[in-house]
N, CA, C and O of each residue as an XYZ file, in Angstrom:
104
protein
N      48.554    -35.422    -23.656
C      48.719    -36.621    -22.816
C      49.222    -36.206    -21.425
O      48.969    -37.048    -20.564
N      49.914    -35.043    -20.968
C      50.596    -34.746    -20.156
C      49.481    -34.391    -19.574
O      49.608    -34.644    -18.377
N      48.321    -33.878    -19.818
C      47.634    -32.475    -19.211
C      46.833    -33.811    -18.993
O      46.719    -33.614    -17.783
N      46.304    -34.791    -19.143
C      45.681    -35.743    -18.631
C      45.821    -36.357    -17.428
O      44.961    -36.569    -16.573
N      47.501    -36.746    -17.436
C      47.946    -37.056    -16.111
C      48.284    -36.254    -15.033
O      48.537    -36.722    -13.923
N      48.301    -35.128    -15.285
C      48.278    -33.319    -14.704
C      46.643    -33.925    -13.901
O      46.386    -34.038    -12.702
N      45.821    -34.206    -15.043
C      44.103    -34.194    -14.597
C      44.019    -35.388    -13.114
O      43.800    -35.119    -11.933
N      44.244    -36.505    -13.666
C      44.111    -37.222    -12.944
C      44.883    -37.169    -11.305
O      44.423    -37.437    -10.195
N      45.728    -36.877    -11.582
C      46.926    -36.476    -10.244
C      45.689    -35.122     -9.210
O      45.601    -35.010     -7.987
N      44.912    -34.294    -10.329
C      44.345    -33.163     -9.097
C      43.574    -33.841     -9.011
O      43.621    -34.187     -7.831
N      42.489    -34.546     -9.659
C      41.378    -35.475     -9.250
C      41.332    -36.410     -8.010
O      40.426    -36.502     -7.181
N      42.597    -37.135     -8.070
C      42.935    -37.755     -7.080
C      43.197    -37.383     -5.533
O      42.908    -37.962     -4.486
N      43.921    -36.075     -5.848
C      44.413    -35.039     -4.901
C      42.784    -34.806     -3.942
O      42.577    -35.128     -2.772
N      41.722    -34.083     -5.019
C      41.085    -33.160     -4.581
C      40.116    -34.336     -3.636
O      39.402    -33.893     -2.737
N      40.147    -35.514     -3.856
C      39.450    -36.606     -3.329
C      39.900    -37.252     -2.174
O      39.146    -37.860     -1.415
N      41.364    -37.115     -1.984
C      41.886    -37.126     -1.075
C      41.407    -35.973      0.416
O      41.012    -36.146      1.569
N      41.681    -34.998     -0.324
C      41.313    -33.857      0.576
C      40.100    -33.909      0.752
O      40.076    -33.972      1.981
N      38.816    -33.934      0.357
C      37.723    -34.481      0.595
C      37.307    -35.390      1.605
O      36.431    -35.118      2.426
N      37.982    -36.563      1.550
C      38.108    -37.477      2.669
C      38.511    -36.825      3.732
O      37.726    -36.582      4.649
N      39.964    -36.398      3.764
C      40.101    -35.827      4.854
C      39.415    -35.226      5.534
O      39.070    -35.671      6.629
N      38.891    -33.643      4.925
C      38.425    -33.095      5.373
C      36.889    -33.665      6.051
O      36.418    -33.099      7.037
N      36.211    -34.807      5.417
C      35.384    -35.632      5.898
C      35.522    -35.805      7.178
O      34.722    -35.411      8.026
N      37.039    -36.693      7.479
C      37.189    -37.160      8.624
C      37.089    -36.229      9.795
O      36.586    -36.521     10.880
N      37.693    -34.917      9.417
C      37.840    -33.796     10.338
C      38.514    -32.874     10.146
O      39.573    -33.311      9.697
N      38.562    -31.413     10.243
C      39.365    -30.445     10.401
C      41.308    -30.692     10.360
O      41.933    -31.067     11.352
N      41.912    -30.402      9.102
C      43.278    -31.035      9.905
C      44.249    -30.202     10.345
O      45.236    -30.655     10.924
């Protein structure tokens, strides 16, 4: 159960950074 919310937290993360990096170089 832990390693799930471990999952979801980098998922979220890596989608984040994605966007960003979308937007532009930071």
């Amino acid at each position: 159960m832990i390693t799930a919310i471990i999952t979801e937290l980098n998922e979220s993360i890596n989608t984040r950074a994605k966007q960003s990096s979308q937007i532009g170089p930071h």
